[in-house]
C-alpha positions as CSV (number, residue, x, y, z in Angstrom):
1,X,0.0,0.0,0.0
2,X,0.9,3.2,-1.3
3,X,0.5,6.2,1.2
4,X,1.0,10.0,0.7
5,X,0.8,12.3,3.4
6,X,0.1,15.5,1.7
7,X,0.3,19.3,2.7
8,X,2.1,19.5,5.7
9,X,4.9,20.9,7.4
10,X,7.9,19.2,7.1
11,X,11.1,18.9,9.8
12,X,13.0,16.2,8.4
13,X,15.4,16.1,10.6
14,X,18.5,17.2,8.3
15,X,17.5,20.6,6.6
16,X,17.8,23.9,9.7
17,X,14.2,24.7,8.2
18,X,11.4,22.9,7.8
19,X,9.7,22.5,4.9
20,X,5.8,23.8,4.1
21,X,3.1,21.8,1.6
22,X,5.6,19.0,2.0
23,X,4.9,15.2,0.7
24,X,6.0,12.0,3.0
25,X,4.6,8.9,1.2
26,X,5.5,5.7,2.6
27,X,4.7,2.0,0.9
28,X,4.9,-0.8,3.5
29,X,7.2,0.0,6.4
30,X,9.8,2.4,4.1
31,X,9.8,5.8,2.8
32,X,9.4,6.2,-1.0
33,X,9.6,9.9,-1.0
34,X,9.9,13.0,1.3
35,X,10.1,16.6,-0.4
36,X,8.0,19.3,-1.8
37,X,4.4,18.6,-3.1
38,X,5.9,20.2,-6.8
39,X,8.1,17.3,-6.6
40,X,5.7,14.3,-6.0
41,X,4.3,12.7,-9.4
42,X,0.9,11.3,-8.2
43,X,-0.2,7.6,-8.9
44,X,-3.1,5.8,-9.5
45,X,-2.2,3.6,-6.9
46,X,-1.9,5.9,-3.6
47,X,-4.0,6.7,-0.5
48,X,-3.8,10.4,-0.2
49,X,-4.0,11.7,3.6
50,X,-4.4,15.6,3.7
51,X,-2.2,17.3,6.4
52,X,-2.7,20.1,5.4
53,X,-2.2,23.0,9.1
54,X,-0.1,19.8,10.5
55,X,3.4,18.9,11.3
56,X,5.8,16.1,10.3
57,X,8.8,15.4,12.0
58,X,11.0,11.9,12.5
59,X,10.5,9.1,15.2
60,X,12.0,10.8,18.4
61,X,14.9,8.5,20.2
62,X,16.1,8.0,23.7
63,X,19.5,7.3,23.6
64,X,20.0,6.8,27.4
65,X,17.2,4.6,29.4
66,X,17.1,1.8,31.9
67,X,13.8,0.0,30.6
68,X,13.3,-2.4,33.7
69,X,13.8,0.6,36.2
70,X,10.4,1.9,37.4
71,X,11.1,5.5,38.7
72,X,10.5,4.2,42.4
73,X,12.1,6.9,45.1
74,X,14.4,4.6,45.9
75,X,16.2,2.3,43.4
76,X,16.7,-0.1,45.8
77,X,13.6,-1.0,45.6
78,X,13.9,-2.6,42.4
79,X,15.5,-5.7,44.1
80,X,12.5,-6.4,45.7
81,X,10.6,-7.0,42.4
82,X,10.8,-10.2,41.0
83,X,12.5,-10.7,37.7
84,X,9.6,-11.7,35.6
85,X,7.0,-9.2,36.8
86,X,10.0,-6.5,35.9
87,X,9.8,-8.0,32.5
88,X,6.1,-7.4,32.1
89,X,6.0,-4.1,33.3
90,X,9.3,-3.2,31.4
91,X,7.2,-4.6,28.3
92,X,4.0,-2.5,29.2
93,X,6.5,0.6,29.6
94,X,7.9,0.3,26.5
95,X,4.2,0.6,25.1
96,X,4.2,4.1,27.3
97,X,7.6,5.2,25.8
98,X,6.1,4.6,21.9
99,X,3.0,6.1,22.1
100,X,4.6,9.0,23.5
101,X,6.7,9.5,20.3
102,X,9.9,7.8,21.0
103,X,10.0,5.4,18.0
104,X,13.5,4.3,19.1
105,X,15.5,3.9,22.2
106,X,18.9,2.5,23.9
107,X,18.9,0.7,26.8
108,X,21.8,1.2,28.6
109,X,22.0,-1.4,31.3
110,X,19.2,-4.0,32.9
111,X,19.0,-6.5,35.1
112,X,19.6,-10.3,34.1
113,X,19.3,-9.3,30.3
114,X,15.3,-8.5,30.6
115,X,16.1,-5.9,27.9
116,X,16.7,-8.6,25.6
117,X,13.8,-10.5,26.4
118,X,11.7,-7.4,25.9
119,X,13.4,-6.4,22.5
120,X,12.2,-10.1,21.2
121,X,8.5,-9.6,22.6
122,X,8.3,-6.2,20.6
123,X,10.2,-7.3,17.4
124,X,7.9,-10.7,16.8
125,X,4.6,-8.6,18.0
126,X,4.0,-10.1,21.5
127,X,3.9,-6.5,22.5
128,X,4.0,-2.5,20.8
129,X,7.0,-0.6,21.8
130,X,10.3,0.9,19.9
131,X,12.7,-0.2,18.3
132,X,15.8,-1.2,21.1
133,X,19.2,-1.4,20.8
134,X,20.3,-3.2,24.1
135,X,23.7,-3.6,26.0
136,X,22.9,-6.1,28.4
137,X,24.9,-6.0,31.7
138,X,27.1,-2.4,32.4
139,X,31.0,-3.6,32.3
140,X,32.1,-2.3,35.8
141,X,35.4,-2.8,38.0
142,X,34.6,-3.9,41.6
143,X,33.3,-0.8,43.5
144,X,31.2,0.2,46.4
145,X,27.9,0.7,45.9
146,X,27.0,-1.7,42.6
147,X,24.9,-4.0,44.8
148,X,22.9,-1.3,44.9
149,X,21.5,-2.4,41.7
150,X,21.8,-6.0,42.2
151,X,22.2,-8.0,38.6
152,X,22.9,-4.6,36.8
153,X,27.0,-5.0,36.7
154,X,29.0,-7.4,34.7
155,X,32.5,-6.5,37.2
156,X,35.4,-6.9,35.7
157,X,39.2,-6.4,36.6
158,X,42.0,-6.5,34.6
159,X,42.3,-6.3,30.7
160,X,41.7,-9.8,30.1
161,X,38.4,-10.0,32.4
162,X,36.9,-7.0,30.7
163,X,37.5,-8.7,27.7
164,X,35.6,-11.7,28.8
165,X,32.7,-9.9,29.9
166,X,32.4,-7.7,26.5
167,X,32.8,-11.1,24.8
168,X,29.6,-12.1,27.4
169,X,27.4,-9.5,26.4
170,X,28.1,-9.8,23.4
171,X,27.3,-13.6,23.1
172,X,23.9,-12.6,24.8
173,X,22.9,-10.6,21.7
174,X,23.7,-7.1,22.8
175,X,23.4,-4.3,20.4
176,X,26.4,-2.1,21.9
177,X,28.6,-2.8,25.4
178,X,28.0,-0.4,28.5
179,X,31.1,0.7,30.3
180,X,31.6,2.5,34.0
181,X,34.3,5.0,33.5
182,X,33.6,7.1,36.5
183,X,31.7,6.2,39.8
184,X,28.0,7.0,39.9
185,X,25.0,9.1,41.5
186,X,22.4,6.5,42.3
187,X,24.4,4.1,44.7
188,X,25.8,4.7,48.4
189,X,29.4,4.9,48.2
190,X,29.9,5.8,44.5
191,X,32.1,8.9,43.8
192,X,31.0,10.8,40.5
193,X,34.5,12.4,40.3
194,X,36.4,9.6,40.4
195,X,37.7,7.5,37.3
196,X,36.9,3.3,37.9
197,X,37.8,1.4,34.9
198,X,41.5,1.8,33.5
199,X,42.2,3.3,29.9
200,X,43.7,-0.6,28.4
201,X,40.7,-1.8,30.3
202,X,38.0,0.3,28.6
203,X,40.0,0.1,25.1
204,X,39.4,-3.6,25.2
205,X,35.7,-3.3,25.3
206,X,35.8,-1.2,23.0
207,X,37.3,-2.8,20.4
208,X,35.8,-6.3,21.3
209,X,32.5,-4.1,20.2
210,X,33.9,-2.8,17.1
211,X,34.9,-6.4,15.8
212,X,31.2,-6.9,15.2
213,X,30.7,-3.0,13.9
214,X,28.9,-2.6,17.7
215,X,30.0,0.8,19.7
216,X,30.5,1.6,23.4
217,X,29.1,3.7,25.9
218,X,30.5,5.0,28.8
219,X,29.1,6.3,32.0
220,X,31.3,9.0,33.2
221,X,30.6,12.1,35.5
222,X,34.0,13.4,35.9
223,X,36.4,14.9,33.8
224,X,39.1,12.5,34.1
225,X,37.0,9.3,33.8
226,X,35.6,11.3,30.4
227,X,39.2,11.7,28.9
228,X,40.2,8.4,30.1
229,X,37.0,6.9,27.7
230,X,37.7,9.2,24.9
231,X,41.2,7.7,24.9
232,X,40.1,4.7,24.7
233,X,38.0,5.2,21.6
234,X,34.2,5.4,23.4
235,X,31.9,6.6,20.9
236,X,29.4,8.1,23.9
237,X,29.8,9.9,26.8
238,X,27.1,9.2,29.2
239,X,26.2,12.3,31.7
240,X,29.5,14.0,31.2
241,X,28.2,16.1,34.2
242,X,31.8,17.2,35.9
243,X,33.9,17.3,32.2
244,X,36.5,20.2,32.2
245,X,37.7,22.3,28.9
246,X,40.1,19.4,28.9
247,X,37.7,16.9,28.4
248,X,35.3,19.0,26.6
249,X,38.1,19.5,24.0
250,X,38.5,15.9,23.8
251,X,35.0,14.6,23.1
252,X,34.9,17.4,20.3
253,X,38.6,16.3,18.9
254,X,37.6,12.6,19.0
255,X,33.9,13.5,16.9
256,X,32.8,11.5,20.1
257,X,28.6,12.3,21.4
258,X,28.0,13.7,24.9
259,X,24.3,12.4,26.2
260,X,23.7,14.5,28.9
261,X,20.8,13.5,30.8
262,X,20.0,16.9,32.7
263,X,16.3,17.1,33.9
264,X,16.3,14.5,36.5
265,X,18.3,16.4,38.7
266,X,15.2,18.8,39.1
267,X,12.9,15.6,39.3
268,X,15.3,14.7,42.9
269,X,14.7,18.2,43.9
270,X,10.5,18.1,43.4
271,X,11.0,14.3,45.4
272,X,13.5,15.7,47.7
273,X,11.6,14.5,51.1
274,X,11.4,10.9,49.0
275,X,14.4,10.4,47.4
276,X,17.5,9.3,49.4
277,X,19.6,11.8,50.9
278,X,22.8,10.7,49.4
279,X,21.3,10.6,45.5
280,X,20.2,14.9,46.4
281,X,23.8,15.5,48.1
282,X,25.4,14.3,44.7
283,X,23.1,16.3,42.9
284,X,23.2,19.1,44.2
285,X,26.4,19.4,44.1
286,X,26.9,19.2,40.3
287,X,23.7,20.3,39.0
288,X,24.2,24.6,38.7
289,X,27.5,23.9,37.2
290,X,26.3,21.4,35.0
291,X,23.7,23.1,32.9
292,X,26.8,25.5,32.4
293,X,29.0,22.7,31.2
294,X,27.0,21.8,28.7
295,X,26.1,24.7,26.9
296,X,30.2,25.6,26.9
297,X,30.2,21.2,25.1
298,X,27.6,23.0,22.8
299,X,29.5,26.3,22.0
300,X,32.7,24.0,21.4
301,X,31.1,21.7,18.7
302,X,30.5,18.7,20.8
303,X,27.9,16.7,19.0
304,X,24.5,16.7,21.8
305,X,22.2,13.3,21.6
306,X,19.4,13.0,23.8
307,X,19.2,11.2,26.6
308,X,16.6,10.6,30.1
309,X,18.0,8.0,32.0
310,X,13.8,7.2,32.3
311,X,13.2,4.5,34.8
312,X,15.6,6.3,37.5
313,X,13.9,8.0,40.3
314,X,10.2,9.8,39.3
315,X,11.8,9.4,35.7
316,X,9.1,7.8,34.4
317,X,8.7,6.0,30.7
318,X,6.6,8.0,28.7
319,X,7.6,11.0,29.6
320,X,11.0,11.3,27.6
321,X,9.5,14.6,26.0
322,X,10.2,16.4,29.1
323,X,13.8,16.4,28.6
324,X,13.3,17.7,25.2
325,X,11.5,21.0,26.9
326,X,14.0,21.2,29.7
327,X,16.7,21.4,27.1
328,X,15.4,24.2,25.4
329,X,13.9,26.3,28.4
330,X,17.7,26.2,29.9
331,X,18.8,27.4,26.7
332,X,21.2,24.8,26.1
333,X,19.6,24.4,22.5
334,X,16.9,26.0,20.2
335,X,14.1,24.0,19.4
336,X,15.3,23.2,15.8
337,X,18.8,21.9,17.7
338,X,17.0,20.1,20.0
339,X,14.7,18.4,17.2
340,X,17.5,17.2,15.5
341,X,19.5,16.1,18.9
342,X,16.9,13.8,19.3
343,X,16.6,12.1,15.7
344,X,19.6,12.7,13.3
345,X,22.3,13.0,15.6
346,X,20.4,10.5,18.5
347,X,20.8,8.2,15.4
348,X,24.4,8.9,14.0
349,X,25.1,8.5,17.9
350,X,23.8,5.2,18.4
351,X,24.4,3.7,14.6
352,X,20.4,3.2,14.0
353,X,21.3,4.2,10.6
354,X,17.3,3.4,9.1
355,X,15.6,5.9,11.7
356,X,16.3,9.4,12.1
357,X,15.3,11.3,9.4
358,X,13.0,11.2,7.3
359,X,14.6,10.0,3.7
360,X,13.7,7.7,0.8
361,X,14.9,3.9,1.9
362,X,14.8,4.7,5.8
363,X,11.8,3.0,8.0
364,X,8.3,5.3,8.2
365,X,8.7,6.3,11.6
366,X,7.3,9.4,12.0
367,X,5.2,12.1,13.9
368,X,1.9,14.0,12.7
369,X,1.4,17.1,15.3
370,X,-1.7,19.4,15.3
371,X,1.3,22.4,16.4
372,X,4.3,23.8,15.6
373,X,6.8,22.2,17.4
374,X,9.6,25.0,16.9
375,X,7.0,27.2,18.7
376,X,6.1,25.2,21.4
377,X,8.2,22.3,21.8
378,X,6.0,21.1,25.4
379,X,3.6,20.1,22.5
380,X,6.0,16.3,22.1
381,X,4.7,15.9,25.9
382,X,1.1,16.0,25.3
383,X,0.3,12.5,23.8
384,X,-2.9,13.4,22.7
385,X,-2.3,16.0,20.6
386,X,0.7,13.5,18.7
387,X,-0.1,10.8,16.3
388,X,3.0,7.7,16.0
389,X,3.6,5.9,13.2
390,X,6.3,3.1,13.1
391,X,6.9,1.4,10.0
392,X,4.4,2.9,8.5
393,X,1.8,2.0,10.9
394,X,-0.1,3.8,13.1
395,X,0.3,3.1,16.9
């Protein structure tokens, strides 16, 4: 079937404009054409759909979620939930995160592989959600504070044992590998500042990945743990939330991806009498100076994909938008920017080379808005005023 969505404006994801009276027709789950109506030859064949006072623009992506986290005040909780009930309401969550736009996301981390068991229930139609990339367990050196999260960490010491556990993930299917450069936020004990896995340690992951074309991420907060990853050839730098010019230089040098995941911070403060004490003492003491890091990664050239971290604490799937608005209302980015940091560059980020904008040969994942967008960007959080299509179909 022959589709052509006709008269609309057009962000495709590439061009700094959009484009008015534009044409996106779609046969099965592909793009056949997206340009100006002048351009389109009509045929006998096609369903026309008038658009016209409407907006296109691309599938939106997450690159940075934990799918079988459930925003609960405390993590911890988590542990308390048994595996396959996680599993079921990771699935139903992925639902949420779809019909809220986000046509694609990467899962950076879950317990006992459920992200892979969820991936396969969406991809043979046991269940609607995105498309996932998944890494499996996070690659982590033994620290305090990872039992926090029991069944999250792969550890590993050593070259050779990070190796191994690459190699592990790997085997299990996973569609990139997860690393700890720096401690972390969410668990007692872990210091954001300081750097945890070695440069030859983190350089083995890596290129374990990139014998099967896969990338890495890494989680790192401070500025050494950043460098240390961008040495050691990480393609995306997870929070980045302490980096210095040093390291800022460095992510731009490499043409590595910062994915900071900024609003949260605000979502411990509105929880503050329910979230533990040591997540807000963290938080609070990085969160001024990290708005301001970012916009200086910005003004150097750093390359911004968008990122939640949904399923941490009040995070909640489904509302992945919200980052979208926070970016723009701190003036980090313009709306156009932060369009296109969450669909081409999310995609060149995360190698989901078929999504991201809206060309011929690329799947129909798209969004129909009643608003402008580039006006009024809280418009991607109100889910009934979008329409989702994935493949072509609408959700």
């Amino acid at each position: 079937m022959l589709t052509v969505f006709k008269n609309a404006t057009l962000i495709d994801g590439k061009a700094d404009q959009p484009l008015e009276n534009a044409v996106l027709a779609i046969e099965n789950d592909r793009i056949v054409f997206s340009g100006p109506c002048g351009a389109w030859e009509e045929r006998d064949n096609q369903k026309a759909i008038d658009l016209k006072g409407k907006w296109i623009l691309p599938g939106l992506i997450d690159c940075h979620i934990h799918m079988d986290l459930h925003g609960f005040a405390d993590t911890f909780c988590e542990n308390l939930v048994e595996d396959k009930l996680r599993t079921l309401r990771a699935a139903k969550e992925m639902t949420d995160t779809l019909k809220a736009g986000f046509t694609t996301v990467r899962n950076v981390g879950s317990v006992n592989y459920i992200d892979f068991a969820v991936k396969q229930a969406i991809e043979t139609g046991l269940v609607p959600g995105p498309r996932i990339l998944t890494s499996g367990r996070i690659i982590s050196m033994t620290c305090s504070g990872i039992e926090y999260f029991n069944g999250m960490y792969r550890l590993a010491d050593g070259v050779d044992q990070c190796r191994l556990a690459a190699r592990e993930q790997l085997k299990e299917g996973a569609d990139l590998l997860k690393l700890m450069a720096t401690g972390a936020v969410m668990n007692p004990g872990g210091v954001p500042g300081a750097a945890q896995l070695d440069v030859d340690e983190m350089k083995v992951v890596v290129d374990e990945g990139l014998k099967l074309g896969k990338h890495t991420a890494a989680h790192a907060h401070g500025a050494r743990g950043v460098k240390n990853a961008v040495r050691a050839g990480v393609r995306t730098i997870e929070h980045g939330t302490m980096a210095d010019d040093g390291a800022i230089h460095a992510i731009r040098t490499a043409g590595a991806y910062l994915v900071p995941t900024l609003s949260l911070h605000d979502l411990f403060e509105e929880h503050a009498r329910e979230i533990p004490p040591f997540i807000l003492e963290k938080s609070r003491q990085m969160q001024e100076a990290y708005i301001k890091i970012v916009k200086k990664a910005v003004a150097a050239g750093v390359k911004i994909a968008m990122g939640t971290d949904a399923g941490t604490n009040y995070n909640y799937h489904g509302n992945n938008a919200f980052e979208m608005v926070y970016l723009v209302r701190k003036e980090i980015l313009t709306p156009m920017q932060t369009i296109r940091a969450t669909t081409q560059v999310a995609a060149e980020a995360i190698q989901a080379d078929e999504v991201g904008t809206l060309e011929k040969g690329k799947y129909a994942d798209f969004l129909v808005l009643d608003e402008n967008p580039l006006d009024e960007i809280e418009v991607l959080t109100r889910k009934d005023k979008i329409n989702v299509y994935k493949g072509g179909a609408l959700v």
